[in-house]
BATIMI-238470 format. One record per residue: residue in three letters; residue number from 1; x, y, z of N, C-alpha, C in turn. Coordinates in pm, 1 decimal, decimal comma, padded with zeros to 6 digits. Each point is the difference from the previous one (the first is absolute). Layout:
N
@voro=ala&marse=NUM&n_east=X&n_north=Y&n_up=Z&ca_east=X&ca_north=Y&ca_up=Z&c_east=X&c_north=Y&c_up=Z
...
//
This chain:
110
@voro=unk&marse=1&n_east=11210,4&n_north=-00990,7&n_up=-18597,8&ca_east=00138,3&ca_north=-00011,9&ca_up=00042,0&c_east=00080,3&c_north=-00053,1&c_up=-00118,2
@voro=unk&marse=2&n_east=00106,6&n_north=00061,2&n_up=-00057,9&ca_east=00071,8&ca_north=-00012,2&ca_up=-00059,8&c_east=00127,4&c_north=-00168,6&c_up=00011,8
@voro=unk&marse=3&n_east=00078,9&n_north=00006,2&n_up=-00096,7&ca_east=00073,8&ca_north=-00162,1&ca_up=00056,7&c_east=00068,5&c_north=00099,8&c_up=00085,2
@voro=unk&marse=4&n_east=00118,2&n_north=00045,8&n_up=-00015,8&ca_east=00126,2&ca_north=00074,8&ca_up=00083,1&c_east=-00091,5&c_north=-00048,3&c_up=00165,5
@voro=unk&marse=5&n_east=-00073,0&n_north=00121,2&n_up=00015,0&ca_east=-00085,9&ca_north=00028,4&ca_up=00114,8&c_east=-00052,4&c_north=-00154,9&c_up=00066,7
@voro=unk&marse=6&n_east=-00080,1&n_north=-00062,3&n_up=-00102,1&ca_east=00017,9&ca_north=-00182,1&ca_up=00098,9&c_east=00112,2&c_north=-00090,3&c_up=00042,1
@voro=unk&marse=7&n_east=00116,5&n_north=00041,1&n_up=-00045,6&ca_east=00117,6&ca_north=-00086,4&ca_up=00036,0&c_east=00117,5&c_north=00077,2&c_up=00051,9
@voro=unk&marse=8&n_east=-00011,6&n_north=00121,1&n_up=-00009,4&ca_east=00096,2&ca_north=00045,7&ca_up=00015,0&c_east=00015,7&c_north=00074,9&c_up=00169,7
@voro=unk&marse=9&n_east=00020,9&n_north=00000,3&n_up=00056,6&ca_east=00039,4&ca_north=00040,4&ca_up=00157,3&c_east=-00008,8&c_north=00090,5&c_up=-00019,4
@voro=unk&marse=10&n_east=-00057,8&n_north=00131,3&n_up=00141,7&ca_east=00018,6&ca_north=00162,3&ca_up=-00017,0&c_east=00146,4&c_north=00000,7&c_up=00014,8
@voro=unk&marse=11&n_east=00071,5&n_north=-00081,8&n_up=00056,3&ca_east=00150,9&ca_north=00043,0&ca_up=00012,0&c_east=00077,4&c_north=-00000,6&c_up=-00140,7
@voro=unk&marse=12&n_east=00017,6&n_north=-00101,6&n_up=-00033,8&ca_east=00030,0&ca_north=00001,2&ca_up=-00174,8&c_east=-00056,1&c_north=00124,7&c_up=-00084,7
@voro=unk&marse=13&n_east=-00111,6&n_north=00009,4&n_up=00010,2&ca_east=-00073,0&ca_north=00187,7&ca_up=-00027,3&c_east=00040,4&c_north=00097,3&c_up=-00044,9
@voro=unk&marse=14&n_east=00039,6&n_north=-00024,9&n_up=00171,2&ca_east=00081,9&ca_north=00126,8&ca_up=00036,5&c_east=00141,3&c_north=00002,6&c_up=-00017,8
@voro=unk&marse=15&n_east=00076,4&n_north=-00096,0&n_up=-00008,5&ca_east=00161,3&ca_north=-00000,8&ca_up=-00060,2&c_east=-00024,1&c_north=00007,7&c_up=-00144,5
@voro=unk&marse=16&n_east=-00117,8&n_north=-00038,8&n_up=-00012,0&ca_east=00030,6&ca_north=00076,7&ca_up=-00194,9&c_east=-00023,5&c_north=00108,8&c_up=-00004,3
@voro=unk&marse=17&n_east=-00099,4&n_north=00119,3&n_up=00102,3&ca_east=00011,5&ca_north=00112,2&ca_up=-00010,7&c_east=00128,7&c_north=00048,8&c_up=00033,7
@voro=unk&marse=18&n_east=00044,8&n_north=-00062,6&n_up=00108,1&ca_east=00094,4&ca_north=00062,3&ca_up=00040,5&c_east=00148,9&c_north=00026,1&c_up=-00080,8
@voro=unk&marse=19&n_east=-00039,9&n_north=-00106,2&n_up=-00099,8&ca_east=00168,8&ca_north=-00034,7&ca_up=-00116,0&c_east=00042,8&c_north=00168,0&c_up=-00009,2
@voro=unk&marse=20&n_east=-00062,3&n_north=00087,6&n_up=-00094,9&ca_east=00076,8&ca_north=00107,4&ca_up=-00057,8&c_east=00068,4&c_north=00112,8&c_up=00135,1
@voro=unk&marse=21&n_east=-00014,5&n_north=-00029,4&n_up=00121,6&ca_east=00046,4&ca_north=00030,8&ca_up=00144,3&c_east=00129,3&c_north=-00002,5&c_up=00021,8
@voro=unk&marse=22&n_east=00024,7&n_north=-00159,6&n_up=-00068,8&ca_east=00162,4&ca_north=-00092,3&ca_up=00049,1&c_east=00119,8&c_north=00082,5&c_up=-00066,8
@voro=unk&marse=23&n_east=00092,7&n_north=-00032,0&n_up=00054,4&ca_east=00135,3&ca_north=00052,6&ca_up=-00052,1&c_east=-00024,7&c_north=-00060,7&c_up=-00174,2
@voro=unk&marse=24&n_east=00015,8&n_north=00112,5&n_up=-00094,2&ca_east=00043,0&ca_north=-00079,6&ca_up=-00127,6&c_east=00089,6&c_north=-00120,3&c_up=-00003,2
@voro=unk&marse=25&n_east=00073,6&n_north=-00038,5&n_up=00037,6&ca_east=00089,8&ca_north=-00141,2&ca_up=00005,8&c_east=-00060,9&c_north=-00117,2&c_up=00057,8
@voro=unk&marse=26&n_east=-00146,0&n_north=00009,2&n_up=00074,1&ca_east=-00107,5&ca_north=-00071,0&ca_up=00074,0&c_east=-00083,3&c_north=-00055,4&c_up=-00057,0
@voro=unk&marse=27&n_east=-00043,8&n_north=00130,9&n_up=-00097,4&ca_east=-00126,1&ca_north=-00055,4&ca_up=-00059,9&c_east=-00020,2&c_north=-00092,5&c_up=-00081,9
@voro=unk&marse=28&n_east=00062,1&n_north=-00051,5&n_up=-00106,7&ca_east=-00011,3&ca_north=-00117,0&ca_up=-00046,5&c_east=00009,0&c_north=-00130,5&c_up=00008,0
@voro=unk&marse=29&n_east=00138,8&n_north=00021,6&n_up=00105,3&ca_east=-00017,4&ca_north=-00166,9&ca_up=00085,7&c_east=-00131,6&c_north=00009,6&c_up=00105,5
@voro=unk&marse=30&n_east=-00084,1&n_north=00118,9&n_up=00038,1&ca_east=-00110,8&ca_north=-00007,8&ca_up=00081,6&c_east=-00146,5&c_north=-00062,4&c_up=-00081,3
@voro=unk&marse=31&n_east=00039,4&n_north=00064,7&n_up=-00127,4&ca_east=-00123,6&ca_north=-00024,1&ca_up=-00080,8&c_east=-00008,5&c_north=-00110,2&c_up=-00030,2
@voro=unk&marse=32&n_east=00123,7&n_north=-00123,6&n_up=-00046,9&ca_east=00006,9&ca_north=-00097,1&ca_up=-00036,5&c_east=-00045,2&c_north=-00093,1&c_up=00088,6
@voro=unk&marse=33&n_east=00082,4&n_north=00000,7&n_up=00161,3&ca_east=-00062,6&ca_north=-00071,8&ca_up=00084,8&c_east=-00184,0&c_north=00024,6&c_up=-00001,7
@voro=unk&marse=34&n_east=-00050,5&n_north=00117,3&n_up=00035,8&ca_east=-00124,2&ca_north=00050,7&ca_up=00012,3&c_east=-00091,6&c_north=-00134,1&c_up=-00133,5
@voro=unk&marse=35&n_east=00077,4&n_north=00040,0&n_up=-00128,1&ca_east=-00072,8&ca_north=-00060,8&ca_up=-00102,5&c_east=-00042,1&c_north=-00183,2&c_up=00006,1
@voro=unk&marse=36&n_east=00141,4&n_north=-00028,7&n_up=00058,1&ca_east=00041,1&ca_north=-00146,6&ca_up=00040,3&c_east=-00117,4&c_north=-00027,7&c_up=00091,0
@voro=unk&marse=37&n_east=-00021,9&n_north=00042,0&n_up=00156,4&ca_east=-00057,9&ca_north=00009,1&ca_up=00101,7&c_east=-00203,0&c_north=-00055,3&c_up=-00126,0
@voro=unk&marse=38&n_east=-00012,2&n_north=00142,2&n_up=-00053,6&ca_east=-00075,2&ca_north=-00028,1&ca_up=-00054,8&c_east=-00067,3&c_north=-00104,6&c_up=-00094,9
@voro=unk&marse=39&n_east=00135,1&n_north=-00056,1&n_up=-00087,0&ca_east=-00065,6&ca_north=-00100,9&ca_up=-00069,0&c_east=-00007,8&c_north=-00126,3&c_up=00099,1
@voro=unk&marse=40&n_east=00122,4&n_north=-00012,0&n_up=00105,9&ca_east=-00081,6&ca_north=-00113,0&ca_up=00063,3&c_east=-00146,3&c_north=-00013,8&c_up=00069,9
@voro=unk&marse=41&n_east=-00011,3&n_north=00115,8&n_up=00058,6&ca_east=-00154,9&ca_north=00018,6&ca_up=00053,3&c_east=-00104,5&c_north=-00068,1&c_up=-00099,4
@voro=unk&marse=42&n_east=00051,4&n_north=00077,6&n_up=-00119,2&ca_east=-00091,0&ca_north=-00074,2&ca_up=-00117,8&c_east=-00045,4&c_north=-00103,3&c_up=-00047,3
@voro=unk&marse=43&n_east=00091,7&n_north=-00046,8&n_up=00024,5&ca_east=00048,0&ca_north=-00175,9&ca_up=-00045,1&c_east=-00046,5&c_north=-00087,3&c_up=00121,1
@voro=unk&marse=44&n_east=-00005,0&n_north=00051,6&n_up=00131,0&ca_east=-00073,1&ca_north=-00020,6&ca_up=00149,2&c_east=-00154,7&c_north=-00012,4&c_up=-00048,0
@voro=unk&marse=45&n_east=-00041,2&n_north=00110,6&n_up=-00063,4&ca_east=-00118,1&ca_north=00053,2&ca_up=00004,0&c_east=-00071,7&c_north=-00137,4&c_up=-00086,0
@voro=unk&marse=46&n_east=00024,1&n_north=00028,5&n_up=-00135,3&ca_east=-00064,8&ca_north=-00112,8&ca_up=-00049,4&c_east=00060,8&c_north=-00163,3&c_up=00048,4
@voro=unk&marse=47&n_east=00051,0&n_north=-00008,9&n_up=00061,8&ca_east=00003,9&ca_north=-00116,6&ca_up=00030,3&c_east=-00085,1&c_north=-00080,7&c_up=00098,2
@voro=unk&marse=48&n_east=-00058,6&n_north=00131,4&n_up=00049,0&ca_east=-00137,2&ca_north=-00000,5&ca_up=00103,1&c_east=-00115,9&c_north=00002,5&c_up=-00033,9
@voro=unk&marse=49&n_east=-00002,9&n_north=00097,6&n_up=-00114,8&ca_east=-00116,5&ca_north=00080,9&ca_up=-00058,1&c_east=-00002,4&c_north=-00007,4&c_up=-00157,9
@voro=unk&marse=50&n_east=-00010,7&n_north=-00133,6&n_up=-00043,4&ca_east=-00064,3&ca_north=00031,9&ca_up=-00133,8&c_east=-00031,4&c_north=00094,9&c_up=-00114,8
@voro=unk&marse=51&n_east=00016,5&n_north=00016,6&n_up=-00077,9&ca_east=-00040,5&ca_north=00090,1&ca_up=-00066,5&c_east=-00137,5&c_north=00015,4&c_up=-00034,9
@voro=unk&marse=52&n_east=-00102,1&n_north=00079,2&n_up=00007,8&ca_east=-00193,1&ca_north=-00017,9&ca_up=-00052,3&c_east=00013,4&c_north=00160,5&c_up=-00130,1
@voro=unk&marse=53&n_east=00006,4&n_north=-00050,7&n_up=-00093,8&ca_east=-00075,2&ca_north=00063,6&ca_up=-00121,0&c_east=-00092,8&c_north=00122,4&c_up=00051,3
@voro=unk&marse=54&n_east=00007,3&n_north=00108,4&n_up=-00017,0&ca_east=-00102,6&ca_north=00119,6&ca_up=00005,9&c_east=-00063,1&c_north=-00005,6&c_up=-00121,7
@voro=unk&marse=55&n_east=-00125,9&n_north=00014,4&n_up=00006,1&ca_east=-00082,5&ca_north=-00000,4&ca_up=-00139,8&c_east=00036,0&c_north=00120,8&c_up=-00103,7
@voro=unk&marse=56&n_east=00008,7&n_north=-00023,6&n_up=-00135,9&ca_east=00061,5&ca_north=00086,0&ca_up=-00100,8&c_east=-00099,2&c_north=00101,2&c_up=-00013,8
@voro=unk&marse=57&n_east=-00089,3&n_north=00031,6&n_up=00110,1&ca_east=-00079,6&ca_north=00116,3&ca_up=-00050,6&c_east=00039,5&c_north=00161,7&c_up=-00005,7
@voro=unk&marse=58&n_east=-00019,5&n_north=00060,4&n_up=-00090,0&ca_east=00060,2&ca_north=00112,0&ca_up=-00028,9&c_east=00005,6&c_north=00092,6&c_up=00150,1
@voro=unk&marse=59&n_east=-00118,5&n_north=00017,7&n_up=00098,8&ca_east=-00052,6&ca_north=00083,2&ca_up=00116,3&c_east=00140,8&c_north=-00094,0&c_up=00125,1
@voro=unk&marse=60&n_east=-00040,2&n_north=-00097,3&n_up=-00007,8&ca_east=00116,4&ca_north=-00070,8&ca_up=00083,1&c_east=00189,0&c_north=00064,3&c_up=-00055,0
@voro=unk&marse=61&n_east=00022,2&n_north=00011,8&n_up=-00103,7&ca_east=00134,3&ca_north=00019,1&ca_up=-00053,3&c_east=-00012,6&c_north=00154,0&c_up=00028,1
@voro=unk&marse=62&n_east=-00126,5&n_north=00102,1&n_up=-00018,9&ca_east=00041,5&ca_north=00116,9&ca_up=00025,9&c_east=00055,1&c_north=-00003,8&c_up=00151,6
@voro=unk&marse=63&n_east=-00115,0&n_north=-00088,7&n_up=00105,2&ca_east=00023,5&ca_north=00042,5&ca_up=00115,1&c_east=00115,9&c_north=-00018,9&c_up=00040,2
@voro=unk&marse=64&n_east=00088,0&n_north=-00101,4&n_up=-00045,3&ca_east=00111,3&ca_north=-00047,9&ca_up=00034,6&c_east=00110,0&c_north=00117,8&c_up=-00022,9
@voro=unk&marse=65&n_east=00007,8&n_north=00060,4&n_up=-00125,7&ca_east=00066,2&ca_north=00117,5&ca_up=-00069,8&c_east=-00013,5&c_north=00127,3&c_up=00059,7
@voro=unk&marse=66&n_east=-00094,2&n_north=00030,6&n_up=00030,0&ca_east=-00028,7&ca_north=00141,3&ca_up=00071,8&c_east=00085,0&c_north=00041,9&c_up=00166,0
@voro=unk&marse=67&n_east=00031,9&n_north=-00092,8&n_up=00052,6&ca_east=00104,7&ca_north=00009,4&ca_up=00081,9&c_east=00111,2&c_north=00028,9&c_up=-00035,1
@voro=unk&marse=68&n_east=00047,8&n_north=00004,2&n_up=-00049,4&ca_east=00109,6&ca_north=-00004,0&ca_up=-00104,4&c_east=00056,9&c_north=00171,5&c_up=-00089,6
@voro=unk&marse=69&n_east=-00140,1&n_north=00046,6&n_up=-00025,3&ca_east=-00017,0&ca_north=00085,6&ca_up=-00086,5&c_east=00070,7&c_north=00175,7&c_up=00083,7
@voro=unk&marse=70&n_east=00085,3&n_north=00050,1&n_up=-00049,3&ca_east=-00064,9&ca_north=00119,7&ca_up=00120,7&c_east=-00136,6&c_north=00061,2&c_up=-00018,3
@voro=unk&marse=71&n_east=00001,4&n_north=00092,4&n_up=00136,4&ca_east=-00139,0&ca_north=00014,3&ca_up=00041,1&c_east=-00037,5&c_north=00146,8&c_up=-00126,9
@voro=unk&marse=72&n_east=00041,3&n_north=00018,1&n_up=-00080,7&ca_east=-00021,4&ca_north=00131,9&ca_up=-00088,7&c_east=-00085,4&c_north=-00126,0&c_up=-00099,0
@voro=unk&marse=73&n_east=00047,3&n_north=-00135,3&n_up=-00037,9&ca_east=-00066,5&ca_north=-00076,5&ca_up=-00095,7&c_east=-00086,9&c_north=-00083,4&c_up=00048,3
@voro=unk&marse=74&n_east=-00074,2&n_north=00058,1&n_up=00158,0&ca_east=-00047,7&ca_north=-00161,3&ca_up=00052,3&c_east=-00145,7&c_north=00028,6&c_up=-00034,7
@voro=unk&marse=75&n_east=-00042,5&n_north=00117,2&n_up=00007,0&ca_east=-00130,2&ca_north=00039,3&ca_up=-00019,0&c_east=-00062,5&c_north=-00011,4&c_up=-00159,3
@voro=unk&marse=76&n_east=00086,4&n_north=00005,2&n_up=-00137,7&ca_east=00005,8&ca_north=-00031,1&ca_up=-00103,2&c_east=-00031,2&c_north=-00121,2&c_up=00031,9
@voro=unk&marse=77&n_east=00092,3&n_north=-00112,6&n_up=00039,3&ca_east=-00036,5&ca_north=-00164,0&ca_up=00042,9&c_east=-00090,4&c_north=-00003,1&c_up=00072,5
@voro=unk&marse=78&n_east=-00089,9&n_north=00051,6&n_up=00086,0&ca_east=-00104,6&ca_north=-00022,6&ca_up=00036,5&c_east=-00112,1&c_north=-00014,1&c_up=-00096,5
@voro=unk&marse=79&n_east=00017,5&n_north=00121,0&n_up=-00063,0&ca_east=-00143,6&ca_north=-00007,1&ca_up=-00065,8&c_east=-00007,2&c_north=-00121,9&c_up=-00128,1
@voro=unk&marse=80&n_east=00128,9&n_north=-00072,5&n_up=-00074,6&ca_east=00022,4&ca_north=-00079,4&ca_up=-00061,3&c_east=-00026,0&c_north=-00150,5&c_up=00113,6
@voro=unk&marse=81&n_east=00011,5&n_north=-00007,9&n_up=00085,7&ca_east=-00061,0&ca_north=-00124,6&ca_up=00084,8&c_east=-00131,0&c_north=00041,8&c_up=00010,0
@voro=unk&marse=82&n_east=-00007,9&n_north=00105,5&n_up=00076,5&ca_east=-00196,7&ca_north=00001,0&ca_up=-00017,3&c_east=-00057,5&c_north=-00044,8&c_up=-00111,6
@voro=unk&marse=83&n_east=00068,1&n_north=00051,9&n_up=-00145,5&ca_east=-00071,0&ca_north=-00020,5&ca_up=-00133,1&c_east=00017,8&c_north=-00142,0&c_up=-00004,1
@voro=unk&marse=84&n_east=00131,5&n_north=-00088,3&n_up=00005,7&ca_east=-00036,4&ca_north=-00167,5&ca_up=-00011,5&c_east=-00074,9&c_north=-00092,8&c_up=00095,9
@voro=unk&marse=85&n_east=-00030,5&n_north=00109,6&n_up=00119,4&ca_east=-00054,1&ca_north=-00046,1&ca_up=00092,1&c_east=-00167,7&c_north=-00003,4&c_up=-00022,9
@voro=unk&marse=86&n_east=-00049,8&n_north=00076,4&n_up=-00068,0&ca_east=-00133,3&ca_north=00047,7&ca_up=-00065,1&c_east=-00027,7&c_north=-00036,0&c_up=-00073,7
@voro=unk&marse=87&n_east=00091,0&n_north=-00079,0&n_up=-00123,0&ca_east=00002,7&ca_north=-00075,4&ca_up=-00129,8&c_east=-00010,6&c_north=-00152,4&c_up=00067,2
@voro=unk&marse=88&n_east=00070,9&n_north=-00030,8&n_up=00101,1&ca_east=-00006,9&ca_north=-00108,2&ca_up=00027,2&c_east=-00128,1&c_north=-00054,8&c_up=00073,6
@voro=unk&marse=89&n_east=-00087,5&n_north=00092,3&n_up=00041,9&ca_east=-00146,2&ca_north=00035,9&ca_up=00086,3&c_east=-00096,2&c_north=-00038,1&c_up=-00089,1
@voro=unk&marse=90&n_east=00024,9&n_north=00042,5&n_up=-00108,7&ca_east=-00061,2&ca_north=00094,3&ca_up=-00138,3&c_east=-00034,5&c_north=-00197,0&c_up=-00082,1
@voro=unk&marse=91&n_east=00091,8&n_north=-00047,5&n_up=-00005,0&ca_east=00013,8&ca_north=-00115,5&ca_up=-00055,6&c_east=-00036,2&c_north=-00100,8&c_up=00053,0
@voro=unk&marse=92&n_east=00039,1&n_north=-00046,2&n_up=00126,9&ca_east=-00068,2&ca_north=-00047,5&ca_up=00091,8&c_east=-00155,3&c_north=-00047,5&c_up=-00002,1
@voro=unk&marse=93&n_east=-00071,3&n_north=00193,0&n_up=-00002,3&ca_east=-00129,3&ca_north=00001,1&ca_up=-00005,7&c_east=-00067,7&c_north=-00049,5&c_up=-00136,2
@voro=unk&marse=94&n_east=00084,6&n_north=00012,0&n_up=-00081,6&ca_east=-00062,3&ca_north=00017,1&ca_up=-00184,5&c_east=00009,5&c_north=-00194,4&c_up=-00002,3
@voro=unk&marse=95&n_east=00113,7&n_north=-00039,8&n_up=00071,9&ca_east=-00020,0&ca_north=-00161,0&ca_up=-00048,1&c_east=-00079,1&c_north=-00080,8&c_up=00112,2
@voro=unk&marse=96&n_east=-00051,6&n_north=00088,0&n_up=00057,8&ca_east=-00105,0&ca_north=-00066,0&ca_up=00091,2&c_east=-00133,5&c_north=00044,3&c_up=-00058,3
@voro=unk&marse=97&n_east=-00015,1&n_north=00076,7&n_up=-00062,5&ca_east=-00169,9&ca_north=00020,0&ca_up=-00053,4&c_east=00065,1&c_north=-00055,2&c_up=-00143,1
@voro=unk&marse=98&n_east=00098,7&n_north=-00013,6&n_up=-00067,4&ca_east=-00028,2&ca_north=-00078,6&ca_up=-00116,9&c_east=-00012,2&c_north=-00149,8&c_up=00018,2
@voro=unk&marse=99&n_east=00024,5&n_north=-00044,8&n_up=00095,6&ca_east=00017,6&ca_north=-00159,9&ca_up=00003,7&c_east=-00155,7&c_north=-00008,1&c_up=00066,4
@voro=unk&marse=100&n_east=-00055,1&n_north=00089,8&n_up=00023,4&ca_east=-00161,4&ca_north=-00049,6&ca_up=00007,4&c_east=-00056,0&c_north=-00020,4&c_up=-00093,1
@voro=unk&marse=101&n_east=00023,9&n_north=00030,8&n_up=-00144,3&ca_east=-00030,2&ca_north=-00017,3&ca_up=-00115,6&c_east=00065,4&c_north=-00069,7&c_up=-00094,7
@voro=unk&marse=102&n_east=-00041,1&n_north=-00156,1&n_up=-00021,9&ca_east=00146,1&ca_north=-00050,8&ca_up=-00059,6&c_east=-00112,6&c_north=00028,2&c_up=-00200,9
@voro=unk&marse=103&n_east=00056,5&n_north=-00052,7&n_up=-00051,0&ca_east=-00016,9&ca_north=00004,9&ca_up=-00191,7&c_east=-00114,1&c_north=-00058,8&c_up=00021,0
@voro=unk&marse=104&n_east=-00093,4&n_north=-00027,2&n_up=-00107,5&ca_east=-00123,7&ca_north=-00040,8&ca_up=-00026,1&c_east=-00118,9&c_north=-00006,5&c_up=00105,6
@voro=unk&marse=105&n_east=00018,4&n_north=00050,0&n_up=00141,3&ca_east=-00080,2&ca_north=-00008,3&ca_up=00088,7&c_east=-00122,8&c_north=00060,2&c_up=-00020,0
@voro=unk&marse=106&n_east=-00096,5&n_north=-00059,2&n_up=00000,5&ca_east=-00155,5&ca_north=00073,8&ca_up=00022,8&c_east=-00067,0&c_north=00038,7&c_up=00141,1
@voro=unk&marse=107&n_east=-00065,0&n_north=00162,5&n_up=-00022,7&ca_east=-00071,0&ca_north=-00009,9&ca_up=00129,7&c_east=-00106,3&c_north=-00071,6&c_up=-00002,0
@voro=unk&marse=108&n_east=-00049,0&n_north=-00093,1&n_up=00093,3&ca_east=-00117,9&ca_north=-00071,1&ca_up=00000,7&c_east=-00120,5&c_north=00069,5&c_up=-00011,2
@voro=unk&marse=109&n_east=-00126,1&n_north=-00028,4&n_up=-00044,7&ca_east=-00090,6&ca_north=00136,4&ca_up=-00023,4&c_east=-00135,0&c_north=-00054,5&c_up=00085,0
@voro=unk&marse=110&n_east=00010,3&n_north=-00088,1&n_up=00112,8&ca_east=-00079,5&ca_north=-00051,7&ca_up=00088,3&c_east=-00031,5&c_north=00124,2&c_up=00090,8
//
């Protein structure tokens, strides 16, 4: 879920779809209120809800982006999250069998 979509009302939504509808002489005092409406929600929002850090990982930032994308570029972004998603698998696994082996270690020959 996107921010808009957590704070924002289906009614608000839908009066922003609805803006390019209004009489031209409407629409901008509609949009402004609409915009207004919105930043207070906002300002509601965190005043409730904290802000929490999403981790800077590349697979997390695609997923976030790919909503976003149209759908002619989403499948391109897929396979670029799969790939950091596989690198990030990939690494994972490599620093878990290297940290079984630290520098100068001997196998015991008992």
């Amino acid at each position: 879920m996107n921010f808009d979509e957590a704070i924002l009302p289906k009614e608000l939504q839908a009066a922003k779809a609805f803006l390019p509808f209004l009489p031209a002489n409407i629409q901008e005092m509609a949009a402004i209120c609409i915009k207004w409406v919105e930043l207070r929600l906002t300002i509601e929002y965190f005043s409730k809800n904290p802000p929490v850090q999403q981790s800077l990982e590349p697979g997390n930032i695609m997923k976030c982006l790919k909503g976003i994308l149209p759908a002619e570029e989403q499948a391109s972004f897929e396979q670029f999250a799969d790939m950091f998603e596989n690198m990030d698998m990939y690494r994972e696994m490599f620093e878990g069998f290297s940290s079984s082996f630290t520098p100068g270690q001997k196998e015991d020959d008992t």
